[in-house]
N, CA, C and O atoms as CSV, one atom per row, in Angstrom:
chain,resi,resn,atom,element,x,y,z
A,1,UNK,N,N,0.812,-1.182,0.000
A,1,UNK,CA,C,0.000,0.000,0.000
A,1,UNK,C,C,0.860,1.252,0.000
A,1,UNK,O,O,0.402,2.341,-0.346
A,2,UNK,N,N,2.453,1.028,0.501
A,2,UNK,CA,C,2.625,2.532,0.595
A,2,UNK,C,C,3.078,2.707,-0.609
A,2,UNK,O,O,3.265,3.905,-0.823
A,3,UNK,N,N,3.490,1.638,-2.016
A,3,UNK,CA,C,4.039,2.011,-2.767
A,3,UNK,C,C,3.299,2.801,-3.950
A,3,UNK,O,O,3.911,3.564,-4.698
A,4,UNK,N,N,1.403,2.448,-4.086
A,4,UNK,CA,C,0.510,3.586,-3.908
A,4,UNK,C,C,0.642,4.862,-3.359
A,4,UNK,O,O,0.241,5.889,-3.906
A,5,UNK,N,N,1.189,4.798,-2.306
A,5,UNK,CA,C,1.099,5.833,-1.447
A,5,UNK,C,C,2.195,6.924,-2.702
A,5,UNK,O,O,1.816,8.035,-3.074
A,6,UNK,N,N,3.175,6.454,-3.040
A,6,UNK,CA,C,4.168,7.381,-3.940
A,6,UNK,C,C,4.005,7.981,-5.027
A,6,UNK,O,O,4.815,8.863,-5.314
A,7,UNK,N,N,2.752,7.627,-6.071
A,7,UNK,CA,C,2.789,7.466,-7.475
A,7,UNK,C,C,2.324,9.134,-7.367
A,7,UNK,O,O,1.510,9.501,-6.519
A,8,UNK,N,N,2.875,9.950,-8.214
A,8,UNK,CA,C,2.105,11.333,-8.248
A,8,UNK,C,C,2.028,11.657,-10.172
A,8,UNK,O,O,2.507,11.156,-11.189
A,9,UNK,N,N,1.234,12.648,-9.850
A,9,UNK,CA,C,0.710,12.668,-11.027
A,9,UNK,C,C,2.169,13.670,-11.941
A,9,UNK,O,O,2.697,14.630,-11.380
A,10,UNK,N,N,2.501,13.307,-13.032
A,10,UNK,CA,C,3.841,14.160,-13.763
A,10,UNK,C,C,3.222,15.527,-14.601
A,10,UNK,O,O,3.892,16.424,-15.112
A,11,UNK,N,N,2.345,15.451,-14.586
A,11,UNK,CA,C,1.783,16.743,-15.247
A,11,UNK,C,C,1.719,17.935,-14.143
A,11,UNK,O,O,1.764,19.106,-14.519
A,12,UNK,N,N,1.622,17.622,-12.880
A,12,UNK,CA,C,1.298,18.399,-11.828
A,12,UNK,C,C,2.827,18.219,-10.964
A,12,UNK,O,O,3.370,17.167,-10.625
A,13,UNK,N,N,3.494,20.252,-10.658
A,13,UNK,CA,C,4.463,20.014,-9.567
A,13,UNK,C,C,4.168,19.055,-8.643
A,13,UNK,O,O,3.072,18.600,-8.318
A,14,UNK,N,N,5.457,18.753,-8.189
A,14,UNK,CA,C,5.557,18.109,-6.930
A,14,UNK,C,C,5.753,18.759,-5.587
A,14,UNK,O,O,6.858,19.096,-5.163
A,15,UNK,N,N,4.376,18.951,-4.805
A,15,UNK,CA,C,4.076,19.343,-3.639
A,15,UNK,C,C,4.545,19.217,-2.600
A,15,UNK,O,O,4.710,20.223,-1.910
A,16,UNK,N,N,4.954,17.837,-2.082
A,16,UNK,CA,C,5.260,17.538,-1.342
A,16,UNK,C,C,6.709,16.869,-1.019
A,16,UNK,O,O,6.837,15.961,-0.198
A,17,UNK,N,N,7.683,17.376,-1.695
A,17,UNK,CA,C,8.966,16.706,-1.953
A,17,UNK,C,C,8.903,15.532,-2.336
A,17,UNK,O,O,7.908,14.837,-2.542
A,18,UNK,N,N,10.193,15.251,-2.454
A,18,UNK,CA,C,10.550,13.636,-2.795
A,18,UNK,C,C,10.727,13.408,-3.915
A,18,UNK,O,O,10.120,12.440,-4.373
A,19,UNK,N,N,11.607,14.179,-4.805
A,19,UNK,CA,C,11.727,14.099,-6.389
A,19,UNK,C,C,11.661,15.558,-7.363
A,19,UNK,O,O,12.088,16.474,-6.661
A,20,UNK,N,N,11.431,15.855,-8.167
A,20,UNK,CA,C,11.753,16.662,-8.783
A,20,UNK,C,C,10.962,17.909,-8.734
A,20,UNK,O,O,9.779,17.936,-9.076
A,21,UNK,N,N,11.494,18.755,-8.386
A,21,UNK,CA,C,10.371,19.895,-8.131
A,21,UNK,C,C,10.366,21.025,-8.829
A,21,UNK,O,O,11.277,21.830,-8.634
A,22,UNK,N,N,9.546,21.250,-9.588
A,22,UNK,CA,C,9.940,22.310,-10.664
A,22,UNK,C,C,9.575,23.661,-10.261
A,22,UNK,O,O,9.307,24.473,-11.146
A,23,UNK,N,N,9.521,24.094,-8.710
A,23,UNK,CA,C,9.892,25.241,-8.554
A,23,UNK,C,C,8.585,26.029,-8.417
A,23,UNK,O,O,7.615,25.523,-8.981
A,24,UNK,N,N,8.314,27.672,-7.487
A,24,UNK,CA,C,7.164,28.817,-7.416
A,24,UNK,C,C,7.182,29.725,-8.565
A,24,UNK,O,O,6.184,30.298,-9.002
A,25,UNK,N,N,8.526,29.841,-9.092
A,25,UNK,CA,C,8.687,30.598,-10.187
A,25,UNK,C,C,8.210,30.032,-11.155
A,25,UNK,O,O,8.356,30.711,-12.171
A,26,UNK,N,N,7.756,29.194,-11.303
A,26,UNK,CA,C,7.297,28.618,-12.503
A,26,UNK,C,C,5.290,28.495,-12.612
A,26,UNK,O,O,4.447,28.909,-13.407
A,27,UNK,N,N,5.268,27.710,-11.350
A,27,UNK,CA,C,3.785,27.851,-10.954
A,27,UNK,C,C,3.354,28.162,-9.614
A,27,UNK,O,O,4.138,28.106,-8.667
A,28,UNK,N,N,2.040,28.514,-9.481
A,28,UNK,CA,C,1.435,29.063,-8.021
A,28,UNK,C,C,0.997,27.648,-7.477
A,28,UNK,O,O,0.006,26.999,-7.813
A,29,UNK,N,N,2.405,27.182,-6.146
A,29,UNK,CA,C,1.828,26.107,-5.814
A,29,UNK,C,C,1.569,26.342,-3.967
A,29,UNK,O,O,1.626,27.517,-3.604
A,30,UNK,N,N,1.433,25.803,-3.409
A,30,UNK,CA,C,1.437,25.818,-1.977
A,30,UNK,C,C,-0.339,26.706,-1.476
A,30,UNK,O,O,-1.435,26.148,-1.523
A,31,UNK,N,N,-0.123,27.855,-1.132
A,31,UNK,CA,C,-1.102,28.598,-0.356
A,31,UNK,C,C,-1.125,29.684,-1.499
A,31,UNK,O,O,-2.120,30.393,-1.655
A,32,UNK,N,N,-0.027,29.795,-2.277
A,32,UNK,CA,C,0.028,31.300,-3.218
A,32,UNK,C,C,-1.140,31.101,-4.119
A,32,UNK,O,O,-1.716,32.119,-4.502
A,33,UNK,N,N,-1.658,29.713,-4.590
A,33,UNK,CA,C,-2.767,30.133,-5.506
A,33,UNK,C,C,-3.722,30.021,-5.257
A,33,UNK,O,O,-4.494,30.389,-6.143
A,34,UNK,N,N,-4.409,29.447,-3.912
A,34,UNK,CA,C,-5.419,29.598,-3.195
A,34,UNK,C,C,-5.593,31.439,-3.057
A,34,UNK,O,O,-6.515,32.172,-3.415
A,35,UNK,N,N,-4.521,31.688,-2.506
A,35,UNK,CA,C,-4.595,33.227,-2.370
A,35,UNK,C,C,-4.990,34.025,-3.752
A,35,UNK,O,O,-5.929,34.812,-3.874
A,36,UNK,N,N,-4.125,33.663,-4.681
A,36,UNK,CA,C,-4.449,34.517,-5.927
A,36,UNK,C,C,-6.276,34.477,-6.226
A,36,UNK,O,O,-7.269,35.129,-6.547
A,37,UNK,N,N,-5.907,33.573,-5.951
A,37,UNK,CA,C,-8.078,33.168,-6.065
A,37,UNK,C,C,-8.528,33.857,-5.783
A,37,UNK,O,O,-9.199,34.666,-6.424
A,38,UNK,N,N,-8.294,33.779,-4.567
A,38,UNK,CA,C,-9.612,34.966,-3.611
A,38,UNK,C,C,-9.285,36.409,-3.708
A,38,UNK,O,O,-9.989,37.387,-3.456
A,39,UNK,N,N,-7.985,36.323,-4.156
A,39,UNK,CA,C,-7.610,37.932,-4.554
A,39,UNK,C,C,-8.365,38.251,-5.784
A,39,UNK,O,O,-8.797,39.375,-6.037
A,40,UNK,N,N,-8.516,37.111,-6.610
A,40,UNK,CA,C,-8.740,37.740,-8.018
A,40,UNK,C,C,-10.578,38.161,-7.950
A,40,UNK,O,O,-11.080,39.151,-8.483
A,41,UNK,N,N,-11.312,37.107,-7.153
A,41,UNK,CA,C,-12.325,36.820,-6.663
A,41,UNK,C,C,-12.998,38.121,-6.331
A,41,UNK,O,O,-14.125,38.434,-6.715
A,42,UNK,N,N,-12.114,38.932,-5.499
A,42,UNK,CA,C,-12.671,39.912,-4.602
A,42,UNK,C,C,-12.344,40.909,-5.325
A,42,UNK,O,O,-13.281,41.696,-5.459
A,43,UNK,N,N,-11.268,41.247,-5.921
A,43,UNK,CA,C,-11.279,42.151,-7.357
A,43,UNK,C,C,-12.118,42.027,-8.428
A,43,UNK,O,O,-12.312,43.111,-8.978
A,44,UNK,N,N,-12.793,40.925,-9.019
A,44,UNK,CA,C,-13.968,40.661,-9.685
A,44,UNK,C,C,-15.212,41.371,-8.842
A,44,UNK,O,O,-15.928,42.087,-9.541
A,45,UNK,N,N,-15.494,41.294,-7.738
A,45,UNK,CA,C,-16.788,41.654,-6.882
A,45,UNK,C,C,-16.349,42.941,-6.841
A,45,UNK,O,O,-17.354,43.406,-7.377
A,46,UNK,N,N,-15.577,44.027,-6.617
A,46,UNK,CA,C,-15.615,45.238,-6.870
A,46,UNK,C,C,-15.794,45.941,-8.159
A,46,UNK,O,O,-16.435,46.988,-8.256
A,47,UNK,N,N,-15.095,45.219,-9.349
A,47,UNK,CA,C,-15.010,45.579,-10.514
A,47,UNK,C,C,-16.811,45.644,-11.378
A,47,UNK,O,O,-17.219,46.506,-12.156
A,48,UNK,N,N,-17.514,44.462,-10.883
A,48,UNK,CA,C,-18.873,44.187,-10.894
A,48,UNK,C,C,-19.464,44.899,-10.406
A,48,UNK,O,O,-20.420,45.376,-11.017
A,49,UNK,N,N,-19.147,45.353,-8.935
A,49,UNK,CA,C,-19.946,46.188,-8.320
A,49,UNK,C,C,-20.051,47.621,-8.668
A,49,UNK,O,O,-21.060,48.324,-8.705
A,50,UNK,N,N,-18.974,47.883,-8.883
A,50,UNK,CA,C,-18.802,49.142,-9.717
A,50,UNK,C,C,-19.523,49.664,-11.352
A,50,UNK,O,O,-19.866,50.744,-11.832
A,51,UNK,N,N,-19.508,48.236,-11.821
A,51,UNK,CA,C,-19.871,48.897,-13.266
A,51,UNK,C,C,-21.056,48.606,-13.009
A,51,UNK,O,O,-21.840,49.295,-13.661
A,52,UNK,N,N,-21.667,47.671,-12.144
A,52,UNK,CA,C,-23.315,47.786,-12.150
A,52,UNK,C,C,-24.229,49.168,-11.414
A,52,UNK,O,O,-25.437,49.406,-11.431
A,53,UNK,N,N,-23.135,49.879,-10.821
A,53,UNK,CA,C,-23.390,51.126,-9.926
A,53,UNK,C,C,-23.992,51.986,-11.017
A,53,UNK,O,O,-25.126,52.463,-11.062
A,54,UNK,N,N,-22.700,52.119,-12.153
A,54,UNK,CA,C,-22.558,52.764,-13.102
A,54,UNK,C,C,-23.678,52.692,-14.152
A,54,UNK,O,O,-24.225,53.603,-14.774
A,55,UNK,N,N,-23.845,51.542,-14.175
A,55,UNK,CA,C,-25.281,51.041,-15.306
A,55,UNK,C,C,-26.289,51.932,-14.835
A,55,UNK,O,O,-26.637,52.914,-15.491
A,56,UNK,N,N,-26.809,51.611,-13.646
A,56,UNK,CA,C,-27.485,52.242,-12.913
A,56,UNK,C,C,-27.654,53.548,-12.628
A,56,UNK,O,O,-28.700,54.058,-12.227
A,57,UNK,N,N,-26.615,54.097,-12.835
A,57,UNK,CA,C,-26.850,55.576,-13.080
A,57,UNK,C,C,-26.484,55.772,-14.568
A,57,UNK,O,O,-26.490,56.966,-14.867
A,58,UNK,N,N,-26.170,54.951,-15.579
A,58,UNK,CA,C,-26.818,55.667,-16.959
A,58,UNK,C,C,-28.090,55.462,-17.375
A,58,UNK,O,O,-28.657,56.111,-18.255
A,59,UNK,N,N,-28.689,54.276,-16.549
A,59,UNK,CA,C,-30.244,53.828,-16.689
A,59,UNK,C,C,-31.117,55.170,-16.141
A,59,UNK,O,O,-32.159,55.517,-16.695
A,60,UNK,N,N,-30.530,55.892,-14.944
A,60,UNK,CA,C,-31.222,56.952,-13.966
A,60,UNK,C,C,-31.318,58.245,-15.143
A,60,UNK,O,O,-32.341,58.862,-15.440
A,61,UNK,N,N,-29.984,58.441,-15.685
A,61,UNK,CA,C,-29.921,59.437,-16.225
A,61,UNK,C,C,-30.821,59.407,-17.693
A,61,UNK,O,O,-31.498,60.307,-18.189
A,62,UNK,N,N,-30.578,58.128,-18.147
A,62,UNK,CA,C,-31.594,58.069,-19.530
A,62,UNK,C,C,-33.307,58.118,-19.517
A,62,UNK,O,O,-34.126,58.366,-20.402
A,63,UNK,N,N,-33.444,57.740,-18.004
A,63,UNK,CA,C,-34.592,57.903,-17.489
A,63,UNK,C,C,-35.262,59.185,-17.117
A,63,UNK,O,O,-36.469,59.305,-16.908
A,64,UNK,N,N,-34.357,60.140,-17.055
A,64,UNK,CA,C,-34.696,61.614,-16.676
A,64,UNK,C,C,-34.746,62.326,-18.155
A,64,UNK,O,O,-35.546,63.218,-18.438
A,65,UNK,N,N,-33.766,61.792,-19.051
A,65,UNK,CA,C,-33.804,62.307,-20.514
A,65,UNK,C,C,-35.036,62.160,-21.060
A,65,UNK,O,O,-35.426,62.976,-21.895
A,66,UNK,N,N,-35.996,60.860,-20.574
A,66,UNK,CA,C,-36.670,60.496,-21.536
A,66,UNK,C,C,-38.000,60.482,-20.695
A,66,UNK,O,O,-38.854,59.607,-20.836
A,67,UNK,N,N,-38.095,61.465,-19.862
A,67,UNK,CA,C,-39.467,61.146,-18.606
A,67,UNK,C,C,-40.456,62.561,-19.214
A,67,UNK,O,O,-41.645,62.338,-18.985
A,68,UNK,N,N,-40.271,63.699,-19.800
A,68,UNK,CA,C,-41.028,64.120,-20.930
A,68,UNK,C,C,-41.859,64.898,-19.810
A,68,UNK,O,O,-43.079,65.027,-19.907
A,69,UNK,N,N,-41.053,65.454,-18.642
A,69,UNK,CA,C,-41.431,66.191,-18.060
A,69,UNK,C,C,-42.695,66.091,-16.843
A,69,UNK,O,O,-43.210,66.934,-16.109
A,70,UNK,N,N,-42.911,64.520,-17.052
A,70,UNK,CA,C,-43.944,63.870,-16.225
A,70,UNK,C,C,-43.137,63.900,-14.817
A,70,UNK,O,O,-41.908,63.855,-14.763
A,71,UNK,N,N,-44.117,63.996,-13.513
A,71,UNK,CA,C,-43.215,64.356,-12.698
A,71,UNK,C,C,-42.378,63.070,-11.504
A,71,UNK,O,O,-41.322,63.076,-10.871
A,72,UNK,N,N,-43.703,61.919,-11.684
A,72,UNK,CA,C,-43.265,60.499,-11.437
A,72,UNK,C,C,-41.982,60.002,-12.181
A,72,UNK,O,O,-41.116,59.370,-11.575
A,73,UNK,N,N,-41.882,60.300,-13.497
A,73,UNK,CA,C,-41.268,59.380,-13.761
A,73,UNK,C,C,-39.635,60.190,-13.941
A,73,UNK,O,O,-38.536,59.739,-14.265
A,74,UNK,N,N,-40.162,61.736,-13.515
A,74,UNK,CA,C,-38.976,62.516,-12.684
A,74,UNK,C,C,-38.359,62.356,-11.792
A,74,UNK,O,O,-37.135,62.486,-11.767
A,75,UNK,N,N,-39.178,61.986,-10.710
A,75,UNK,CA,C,-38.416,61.232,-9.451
A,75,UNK,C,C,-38.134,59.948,-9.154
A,75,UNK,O,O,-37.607,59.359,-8.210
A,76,UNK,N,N,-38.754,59.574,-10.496
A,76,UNK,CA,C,-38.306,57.866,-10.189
A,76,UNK,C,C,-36.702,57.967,-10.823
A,76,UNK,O,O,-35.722,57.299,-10.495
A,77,UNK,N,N,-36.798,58.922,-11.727
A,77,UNK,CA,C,-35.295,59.053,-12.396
A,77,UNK,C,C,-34.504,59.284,-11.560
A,77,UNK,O,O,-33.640,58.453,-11.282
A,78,UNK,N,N,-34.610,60.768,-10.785
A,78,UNK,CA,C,-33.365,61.075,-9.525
A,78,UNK,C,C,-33.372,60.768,-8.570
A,78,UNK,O,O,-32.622,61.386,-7.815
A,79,UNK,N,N,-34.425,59.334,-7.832
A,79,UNK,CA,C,-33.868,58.272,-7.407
A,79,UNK,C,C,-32.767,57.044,-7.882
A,79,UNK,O,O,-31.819,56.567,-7.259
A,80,UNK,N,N,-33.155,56.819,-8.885
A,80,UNK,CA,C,-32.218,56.067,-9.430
A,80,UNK,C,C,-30.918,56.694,-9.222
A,80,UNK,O,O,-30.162,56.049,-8.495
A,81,UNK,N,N,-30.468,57.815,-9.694
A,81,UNK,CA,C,-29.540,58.191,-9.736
A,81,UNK,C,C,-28.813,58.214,-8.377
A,81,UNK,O,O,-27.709,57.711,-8.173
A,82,UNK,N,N,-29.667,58.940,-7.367
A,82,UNK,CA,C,-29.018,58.796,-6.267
A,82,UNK,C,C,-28.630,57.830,-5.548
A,82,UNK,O,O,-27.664,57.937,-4.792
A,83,UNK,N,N,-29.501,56.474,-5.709
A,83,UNK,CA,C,-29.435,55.592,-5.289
A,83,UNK,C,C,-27.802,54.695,-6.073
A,83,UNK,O,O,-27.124,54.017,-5.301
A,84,UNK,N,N,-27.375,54.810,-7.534
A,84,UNK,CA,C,-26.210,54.793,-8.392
A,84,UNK,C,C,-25.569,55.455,-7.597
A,84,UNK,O,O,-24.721,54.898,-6.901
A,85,UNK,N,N,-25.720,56.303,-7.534
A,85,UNK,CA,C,-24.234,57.241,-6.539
A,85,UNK,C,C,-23.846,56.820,-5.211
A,85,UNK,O,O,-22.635,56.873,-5.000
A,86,UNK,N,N,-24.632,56.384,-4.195
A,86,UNK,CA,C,-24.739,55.709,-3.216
A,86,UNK,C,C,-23.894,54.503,-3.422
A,86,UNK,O,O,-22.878,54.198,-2.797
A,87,UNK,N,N,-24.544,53.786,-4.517
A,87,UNK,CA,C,-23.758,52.641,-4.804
A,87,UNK,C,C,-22.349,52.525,-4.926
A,87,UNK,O,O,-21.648,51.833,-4.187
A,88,UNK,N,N,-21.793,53.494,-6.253
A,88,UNK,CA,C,-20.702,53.618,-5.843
A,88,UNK,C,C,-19.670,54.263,-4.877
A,88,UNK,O,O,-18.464,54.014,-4.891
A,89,UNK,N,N,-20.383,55.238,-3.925
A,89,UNK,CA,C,-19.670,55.484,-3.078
A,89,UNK,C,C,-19.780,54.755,-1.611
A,89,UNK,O,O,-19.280,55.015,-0.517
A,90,UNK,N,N,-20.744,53.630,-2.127
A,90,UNK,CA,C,-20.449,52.190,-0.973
A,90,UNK,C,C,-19.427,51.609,-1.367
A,90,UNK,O,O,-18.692,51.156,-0.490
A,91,UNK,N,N,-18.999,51.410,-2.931
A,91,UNK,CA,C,-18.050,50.359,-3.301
A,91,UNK,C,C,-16.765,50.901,-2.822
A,91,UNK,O,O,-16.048,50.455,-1.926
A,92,UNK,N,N,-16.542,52.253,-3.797
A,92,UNK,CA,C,-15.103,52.674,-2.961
A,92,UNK,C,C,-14.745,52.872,-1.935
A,92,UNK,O,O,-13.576,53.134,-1.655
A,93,UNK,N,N,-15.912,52.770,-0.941
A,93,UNK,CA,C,-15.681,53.014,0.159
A,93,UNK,C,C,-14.770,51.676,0.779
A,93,UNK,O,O,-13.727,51.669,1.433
A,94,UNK,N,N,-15.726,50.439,0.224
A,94,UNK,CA,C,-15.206,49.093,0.852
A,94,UNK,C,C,-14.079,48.498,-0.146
A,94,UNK,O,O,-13.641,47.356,-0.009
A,95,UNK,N,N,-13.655,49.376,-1.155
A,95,UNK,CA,C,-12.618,48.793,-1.598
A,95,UNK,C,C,-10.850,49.952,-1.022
A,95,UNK,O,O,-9.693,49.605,-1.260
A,96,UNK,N,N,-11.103,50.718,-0.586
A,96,UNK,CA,C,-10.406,51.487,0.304
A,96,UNK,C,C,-10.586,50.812,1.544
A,96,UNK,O,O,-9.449,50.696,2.001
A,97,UNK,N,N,-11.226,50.413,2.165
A,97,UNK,CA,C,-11.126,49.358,3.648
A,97,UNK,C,C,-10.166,48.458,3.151
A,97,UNK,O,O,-9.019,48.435,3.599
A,98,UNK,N,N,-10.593,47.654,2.179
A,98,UNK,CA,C,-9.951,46.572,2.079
A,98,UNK,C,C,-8.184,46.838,1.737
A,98,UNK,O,O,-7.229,46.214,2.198
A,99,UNK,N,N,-8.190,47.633,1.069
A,99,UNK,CA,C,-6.495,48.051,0.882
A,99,UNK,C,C,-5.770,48.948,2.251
A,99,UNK,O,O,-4.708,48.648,2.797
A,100,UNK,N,N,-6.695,50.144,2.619
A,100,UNK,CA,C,-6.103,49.996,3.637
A,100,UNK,C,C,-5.972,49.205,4.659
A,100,UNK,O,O,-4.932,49.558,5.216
A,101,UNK,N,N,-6.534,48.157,5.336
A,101,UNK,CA,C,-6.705,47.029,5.910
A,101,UNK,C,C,-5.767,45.997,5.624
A,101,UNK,O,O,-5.333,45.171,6.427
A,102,UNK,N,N,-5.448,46.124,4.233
A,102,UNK,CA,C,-4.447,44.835,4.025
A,102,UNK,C,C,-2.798,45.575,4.141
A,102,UNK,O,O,-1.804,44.911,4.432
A,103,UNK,N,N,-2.774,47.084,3.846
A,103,UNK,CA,C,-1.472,48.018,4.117
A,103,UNK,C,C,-0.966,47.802,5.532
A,103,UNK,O,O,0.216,47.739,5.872
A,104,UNK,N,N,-2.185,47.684,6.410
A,104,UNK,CA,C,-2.221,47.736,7.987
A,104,UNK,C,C,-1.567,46.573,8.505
A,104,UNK,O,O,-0.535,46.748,9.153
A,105,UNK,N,N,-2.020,45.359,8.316
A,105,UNK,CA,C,-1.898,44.334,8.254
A,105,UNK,C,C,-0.542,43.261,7.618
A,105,UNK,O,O,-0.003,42.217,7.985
A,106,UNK,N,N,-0.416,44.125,6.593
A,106,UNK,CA,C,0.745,43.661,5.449
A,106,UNK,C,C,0.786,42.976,4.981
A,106,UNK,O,O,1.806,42.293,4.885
A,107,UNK,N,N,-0.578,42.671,4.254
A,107,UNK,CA,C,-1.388,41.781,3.524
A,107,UNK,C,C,-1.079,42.023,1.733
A,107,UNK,O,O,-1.067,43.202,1.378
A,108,UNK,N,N,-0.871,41.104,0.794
A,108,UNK,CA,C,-0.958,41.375,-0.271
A,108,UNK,C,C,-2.149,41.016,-1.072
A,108,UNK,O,O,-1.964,40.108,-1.883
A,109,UNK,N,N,-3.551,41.631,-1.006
A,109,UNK,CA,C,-5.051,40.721,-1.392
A,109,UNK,C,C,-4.337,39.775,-2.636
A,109,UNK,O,O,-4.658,38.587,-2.669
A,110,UNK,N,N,-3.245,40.366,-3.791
A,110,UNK,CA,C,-3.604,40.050,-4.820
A,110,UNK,C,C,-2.820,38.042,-4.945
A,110,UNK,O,O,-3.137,36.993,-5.506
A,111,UNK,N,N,-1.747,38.525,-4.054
A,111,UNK,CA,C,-0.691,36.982,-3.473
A,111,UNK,C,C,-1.168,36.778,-1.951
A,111,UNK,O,O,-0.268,36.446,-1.180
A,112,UNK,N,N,-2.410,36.925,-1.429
A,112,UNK,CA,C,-2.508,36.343,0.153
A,112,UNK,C,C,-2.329,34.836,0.290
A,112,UNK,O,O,-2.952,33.960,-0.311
A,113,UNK,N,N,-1.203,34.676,1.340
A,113,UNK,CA,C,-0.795,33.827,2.183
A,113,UNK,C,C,-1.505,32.866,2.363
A,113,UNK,O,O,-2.283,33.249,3.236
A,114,UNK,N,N,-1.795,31.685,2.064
A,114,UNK,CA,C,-2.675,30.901,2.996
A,114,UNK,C,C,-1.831,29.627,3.371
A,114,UNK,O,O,-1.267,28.874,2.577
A,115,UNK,N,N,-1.859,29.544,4.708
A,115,UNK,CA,C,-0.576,28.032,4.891
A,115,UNK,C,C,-1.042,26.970,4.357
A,115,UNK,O,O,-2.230,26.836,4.064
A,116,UNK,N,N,-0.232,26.179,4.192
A,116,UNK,CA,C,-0.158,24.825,3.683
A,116,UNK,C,C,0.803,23.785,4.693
A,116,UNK,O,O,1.296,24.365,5.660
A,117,UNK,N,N,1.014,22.787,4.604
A,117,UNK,CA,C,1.746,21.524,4.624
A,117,UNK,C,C,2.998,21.548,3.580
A,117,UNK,O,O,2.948,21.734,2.365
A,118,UNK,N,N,3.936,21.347,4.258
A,118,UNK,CA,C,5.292,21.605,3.752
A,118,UNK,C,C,5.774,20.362,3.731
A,118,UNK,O,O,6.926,20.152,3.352
């Protein structure tokens, strides 16, 4: 059974020693690409959050262009809008936490750390 225990796959570094290891410079192995994940992850959820802010206030604004002076569909417009602006000044808000938070900390979101088994 333990000689099962040895067989690793050759397409994939070798993790855990014991033979040829082709190295971090080459690929994200250990905790670094778990990290890149969630870095890339959480940069996706701002980047989203942001341009849907944005939608949202060209939807507000095309809505005020095109409301023809009716007065409902006036304030349904510069709600929208405000509510877009809100939005994005929730996002930057929490994407400034998060960098300063990780400056504080000495965190890199985009390479975060996560341990592994050595």
């Amino acid at each position: 059974m333990k000689l099962l225990a040895q067989l690793r796959n050759p397409v994939l570094p070798d993790l855990l020693g014991g033979g040829e290891n082709i190295g971090p410079e080459t690929y994200n192995t250990g905790g670094t690409a778990a990290g890149k994940l969630i870095g890339s992850l959480v940069g996706a959820i701002f980047i989203f959050s942001f341009l849907m802010a944005f939608i949202y206030l060209l939807l507000g604004a095309f809505n005020w262009i095109t409301s023809g002076g009716d007065k409902a569909k006036l304030e349904h417009a510069r709600d929208m809008i405000t509510q877009a602006i809100v939005g994005i000044i929730i996002a930057a808000a929490a994407w400034a936490i998060v960098k300063l938070a990780g400056s504080f900390l000495g965190l890199d979101l985009e390479a975060l750390p996560i341990p592994t088994i050595q």
